[in-house]
Each structure stands twice: as structure tokens, then as C-alpha cells.
N, C-alpha and C positions, 0 to 999 in steps of 0.2 A: 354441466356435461363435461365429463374426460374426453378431450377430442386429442388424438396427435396429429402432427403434420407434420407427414415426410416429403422429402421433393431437396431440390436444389435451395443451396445457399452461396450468393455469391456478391460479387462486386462490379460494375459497371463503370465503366473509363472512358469516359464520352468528350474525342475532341474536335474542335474544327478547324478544316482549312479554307484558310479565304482567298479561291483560286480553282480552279478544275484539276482534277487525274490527269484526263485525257491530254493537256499540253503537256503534262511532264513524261509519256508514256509514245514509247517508238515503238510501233506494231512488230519490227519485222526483228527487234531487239529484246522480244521479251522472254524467252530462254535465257539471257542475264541480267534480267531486270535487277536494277540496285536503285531506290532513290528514297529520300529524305525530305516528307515534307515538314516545313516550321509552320506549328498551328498557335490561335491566337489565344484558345482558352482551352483549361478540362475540366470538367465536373466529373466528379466521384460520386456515384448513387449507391446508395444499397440496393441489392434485390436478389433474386433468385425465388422460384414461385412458391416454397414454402415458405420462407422469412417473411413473404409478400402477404401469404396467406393468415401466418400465426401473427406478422403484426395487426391487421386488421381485424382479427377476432378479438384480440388481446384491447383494441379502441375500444369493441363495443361492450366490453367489462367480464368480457370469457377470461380465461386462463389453460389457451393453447400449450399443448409441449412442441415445441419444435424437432425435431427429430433427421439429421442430417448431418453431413460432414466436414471439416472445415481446416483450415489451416492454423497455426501460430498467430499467425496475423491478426486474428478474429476479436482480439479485444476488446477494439473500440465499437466492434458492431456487435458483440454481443452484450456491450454493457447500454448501450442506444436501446437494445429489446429488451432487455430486464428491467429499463427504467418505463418501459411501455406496456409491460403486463407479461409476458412471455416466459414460460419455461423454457430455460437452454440446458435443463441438467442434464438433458439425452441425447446430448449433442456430444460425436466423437468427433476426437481434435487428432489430426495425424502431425506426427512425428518426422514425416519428411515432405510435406508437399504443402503449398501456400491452398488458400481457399482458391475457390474457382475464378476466373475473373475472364469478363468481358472485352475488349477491347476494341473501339470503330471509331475511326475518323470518317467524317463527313466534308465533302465538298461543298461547294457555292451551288452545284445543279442538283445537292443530295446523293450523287453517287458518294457509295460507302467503301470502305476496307477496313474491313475487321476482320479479330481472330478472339476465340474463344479458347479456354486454358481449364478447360474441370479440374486438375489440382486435387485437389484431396477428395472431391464428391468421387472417385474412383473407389474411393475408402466405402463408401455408405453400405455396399455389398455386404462389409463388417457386421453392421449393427442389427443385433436382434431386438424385437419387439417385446419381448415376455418379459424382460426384466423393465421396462418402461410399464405394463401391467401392472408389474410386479410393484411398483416404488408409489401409483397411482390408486392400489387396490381395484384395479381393471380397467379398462379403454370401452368407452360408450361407441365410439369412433375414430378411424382410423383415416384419414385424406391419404392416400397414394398418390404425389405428383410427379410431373416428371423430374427424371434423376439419372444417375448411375444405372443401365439397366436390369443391371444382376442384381442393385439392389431393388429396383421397381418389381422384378418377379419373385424375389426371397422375402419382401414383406407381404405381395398379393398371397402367394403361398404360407405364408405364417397364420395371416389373417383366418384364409379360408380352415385352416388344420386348426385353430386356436378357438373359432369361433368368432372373431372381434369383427364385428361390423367396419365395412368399409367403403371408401367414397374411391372411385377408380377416377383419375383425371392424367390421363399418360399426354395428352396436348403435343410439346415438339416433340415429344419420342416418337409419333405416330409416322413420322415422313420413311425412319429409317427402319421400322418393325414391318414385319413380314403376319400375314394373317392369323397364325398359329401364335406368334406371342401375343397379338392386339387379343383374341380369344383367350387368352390365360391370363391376361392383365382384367379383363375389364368382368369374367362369369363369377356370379357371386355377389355382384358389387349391387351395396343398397342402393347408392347414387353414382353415376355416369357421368361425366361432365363432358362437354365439351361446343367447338362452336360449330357455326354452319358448316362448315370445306374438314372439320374434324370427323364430322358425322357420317357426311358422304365416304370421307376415303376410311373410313371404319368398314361402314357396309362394303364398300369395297372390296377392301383387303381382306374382310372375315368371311364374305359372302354369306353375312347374314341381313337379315333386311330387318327395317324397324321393329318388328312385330316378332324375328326372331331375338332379335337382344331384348324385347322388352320379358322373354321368358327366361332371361338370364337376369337382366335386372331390373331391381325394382322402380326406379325412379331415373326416367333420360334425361338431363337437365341440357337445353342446347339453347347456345347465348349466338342473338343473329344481330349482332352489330348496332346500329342505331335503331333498330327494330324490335328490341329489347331481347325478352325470353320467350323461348319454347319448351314446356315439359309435359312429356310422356308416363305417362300410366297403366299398366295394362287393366283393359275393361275398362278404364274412366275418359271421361272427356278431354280431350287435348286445353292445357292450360295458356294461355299468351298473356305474359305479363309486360308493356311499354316500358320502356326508358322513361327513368323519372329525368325532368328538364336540366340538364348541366346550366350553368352561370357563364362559365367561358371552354374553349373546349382547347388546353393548353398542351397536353401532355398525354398521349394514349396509352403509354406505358404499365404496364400491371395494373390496367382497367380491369381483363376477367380477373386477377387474383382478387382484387376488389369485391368485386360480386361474389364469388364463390366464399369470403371469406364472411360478409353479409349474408347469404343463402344459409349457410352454416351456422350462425349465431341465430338466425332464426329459426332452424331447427335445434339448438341447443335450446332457445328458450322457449320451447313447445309451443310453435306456432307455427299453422297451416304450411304446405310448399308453397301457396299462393303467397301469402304475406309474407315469407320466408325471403318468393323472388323477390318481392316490392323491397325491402331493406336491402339485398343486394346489391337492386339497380340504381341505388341511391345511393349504398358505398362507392360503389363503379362512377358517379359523378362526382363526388368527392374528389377521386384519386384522377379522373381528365381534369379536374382545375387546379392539376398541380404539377409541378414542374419535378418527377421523379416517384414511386409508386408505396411510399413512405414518407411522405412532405404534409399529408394532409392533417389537419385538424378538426376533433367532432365540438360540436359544443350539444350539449342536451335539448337545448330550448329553438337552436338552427336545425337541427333533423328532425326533430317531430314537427315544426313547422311546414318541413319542406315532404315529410314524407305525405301531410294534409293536403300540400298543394299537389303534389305528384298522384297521388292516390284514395285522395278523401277524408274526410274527417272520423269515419272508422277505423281507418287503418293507423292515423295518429295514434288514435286510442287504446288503441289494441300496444302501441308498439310504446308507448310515453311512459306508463310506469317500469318497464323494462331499460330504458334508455336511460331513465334518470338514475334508479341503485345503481347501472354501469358506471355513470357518470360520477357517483358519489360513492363508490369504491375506487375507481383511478384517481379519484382527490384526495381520500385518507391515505391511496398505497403514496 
């Protein structure tokens, strides 16, 4: 299946301070606030939710294109994805701006202070779809995640005028779009993603209610936290699929890219939405027992074991000889 994934690409700069904000911080001084905390550690993650998405396809022995914007900088993390399966040939590289990068220090009580820097995803606007068509001999599927948002409405609209099926997933963009863009981002869309509090303030903002978006699209896929999946079908029965059991619960970070990147390979490898969710919610544990939302590792013979205990011995079976040519094609690449 030709899937691309567009959406953010970025870097994560996560430090701590061992100490509280609030003693270094004078209420009545903060119109010149100036201060400097010494933190004790940082970690560098990759992420950004389409790297998040095409690397987890790319696990399960897909061959994602990744599709997004990036800085100079991007070497070492483009060459991390290309050793993991990933297309980055439709990746534009801008000439003056770093990739996007996160940055948040954390205190002792969890208060944050962060800043965020899009960088070159401002570029994504740039990139047309057709010529990634074009080099693919056509797109089966197109992920729209969130991004750039001129670019999130220049590839919804390509989509729609081009024909290419597409998976709508606009997630943080939704805080700051007004009902008229969440309605041009998401009509057309095969698959809808999003989670509980994404769903409500969709209806919200579009003032359409489930039953009108489910005549926009085809497929609601709504992820409720430890409560697993919700999806929507018009005319058909409402689907709930559980959380398969996590090991340890370490790291919540790019849990749904997880899923969604699972959901997706199981509809790449023409199986059920049911079963589709079941491998998602099972990538989504993977990626909580890990420290960062590309740290995990599949083995073949650990996930069809675990998808048997999560969901049955049919569901293994169904999923085991798909698992293992993945497995035994990221071993020859």
C-alpha cells in the first residue's frame, strides 16, 4: 500500500530542573522577568506526528513516504528513518530555517516552560502532492496530520481535486481552527482520527453532530484513552476495541501516533477496521513502555504472542503471517 504521511517533523529538547519556578519568580516583577535555570539533564527525542507515524508503519514492514518540512539540521534524523524503513525523498529541506524544535523544562512539581520554534514546517505550504504520486506511480493513501496550516488545507485540497484518498487527522491544530477550516480539513476524509475532547470540540466548532460528519466521512476513528477505541460507521454497528495490556506504563508520548500508525498498517494489509484497531492498540503499548515515541522495538514472535493475549488466538493468526514477511523484510533491508 502507497501511504504518505504528511504532518510535522520535529525535535524535542526535554530538560529538568531540580527546584520549583515559583521561588525564582516575583509576582509583582514579571513585566521584566529575566532568569536562568541550571538543569541537571536533557534528552533529545525525535518526533513530530508524522516521523512518529511513518516511523511506526515503516516497524511494521510498510514503506511509508514521509512528506514534510525540515531544516539542514535533519541528517541525523533522517538517516535514523531510512535505516528503519521510511521514505524521506519527499521531504523538502529549507534553505534558511532549522527544523522545528520543541523546547520545555520541567520542575520538581511538573510545572513546565516551554517554547515551540516550527522552523522550516512553515515551508510545508511548499510541497505538492502530485509529484510524490508521480515518483510512487500513485498514493493508495494520503495521512493529513497536523502541521503548517496552509499546508494542512493545500494537501486536504489536493487530495480532494486529485482524487487520493485520505486519512484527515488535524489533532493540535483543532484548538486554534475556527469551524469553517476544521469543515475543509476533515469532508472527504476516508478516515477521521481523533480522540475523546478532539471529537467533542470538532462537533463543536463545525456544528456538526456525529451523524453529520459520519456523511462526510467514511470511517470516525476516536481513541478514549485507557478505554481503547471508538469507531464510527454509517449504518453499521458502533465498534469498541480495548487496550491491549501495556507491561509498564513509562512514557505517554506519541501513544496515538502509535496507534494510528498500527490502524494504518492494518488497513495497508487488508484487514478488517476491527483488527486494524487491535494492532494499533498494541503499537500504542509498545511506544508507553518507552521512554520517547521512537525508542520501541517489535520482535515478531513478542507481538503476535501479545496480540493472542490482548485479543485472542484468531486475531494472532489473522495478524502472524503478516508480521513475520515484515519482520523478514527489515532483516534483509
Amino acid at each position: 500500500m502507497r501511504i504518505a504521511v504528511t504532518g510535522s517533523i520535529a525535535t524535542d529538547h526535554l530538560m529538568t530542573f531540580d527546584g520549583r519556578f515559583r521561588d525564582s519568580l516575583v509576582v509583582e516583577q514579571l513585566d521584566k522577568i529575566s532568569v536562568s535555570f541550571l538543569v541537571e539533564d536533557l534528552e533529545v527525542r525525535r518526533g513530530g506526528v508524522a516521523a512518529n507515524i511513518a516511523f511506526g508503519l515503516a516497524c511494521l514492514g510498510l514503506r511509508p513516504v514521509l512528506v514534510g518540512a525540515v531544516g539542514r539540521d535533519f541528517g541525523d534524523y533522517r538517516a535514523w528513518l531510512e535505516r528503519h524503513g521510511v521514505d524521506c525523498d519527499s521531504i523538502h529541506t529549507s534553505e534558511l530555517r532549522h527544523t522545528a524544535r520543541f523546547v520545555c523544562t520541567t520542575d520538581k512539581s511538573h510545572a513546565q516552560i516551554a517554547s515551540f520554534y516550527a522552523g522550516a514546517m512553515t515551508e510545508a505550504r511548499q510541497i505538492e502532492l502530485s509529484p510524490v504520486a508521480g515518483r510512487l506511480d500513485g498514493l493508495d493513501l494520503v495521512l493529513i496530520g497536523a502541521n503548517d496550516p496552509e499546508a494542512m488545507r493545500r494537501h486536504t485540497d489536493e487530495c480532494r481535486d486529485r482524487g487520493y484518498a485520505f486519512a484527515a487527522d488535524p489533532s493540535q491544530q483543532l484548538a486554534w481552527s475556527d469551524g469553517e477550516m476544521i469543515r475543509s480539513l476533515i469532508d472527504g476524509a476516508t478516515y477521521l482520527f481523533s480522540n475523546e475532547y478532539e471529537a467533542a470540540l470538532t462537533e463543536q466548532k463545525t456544528g456538526w453532530s456525529t451523524e453529520k460528519i459520519l456523511s462526510r466521512v467514511q470511517v470516525l476513528v476516536t481513541t478514549l484513552g485507557d478505554q481503547g477505541v471508538r469507531i464510527h460507521r454509517k449504518g453499521e454497528e458502533t465498534i469498541h476495541v480495548p487496550c491491549a495490556p501495556e507491561r509498564s506504563k513509562t512514557d505517554p508520548t506519541g501513544v496515538g501516533d502509535g496507534f494510528r500508525a498500527g490502524f494504518l498498517a492494518g488497513i495497508g494489509w487488508g484487514l478488517s477496521v476491527e483488527r486494524s484497531a487491535q494492532v494499533g492498540c498494541l503499537l500504542a503499548a509498545h511506544v508507553i513502555e518507552t521512554t520517547g515515541p521512537q525508542e520501541y522495538h517489535l520482535t515478531h514472535r513478542d507481538f503476535v504472542t501479545r496480540m493472542a493475549q490482548a485479543y485472542g488466538d484468531e486475531a494472532a493468526a489473522d495478524v502472524e503471517p503478516i508480521v513475520r514477511c515484515a519482520q523478514e523484510e527489515i532483516t534483509r533491508a
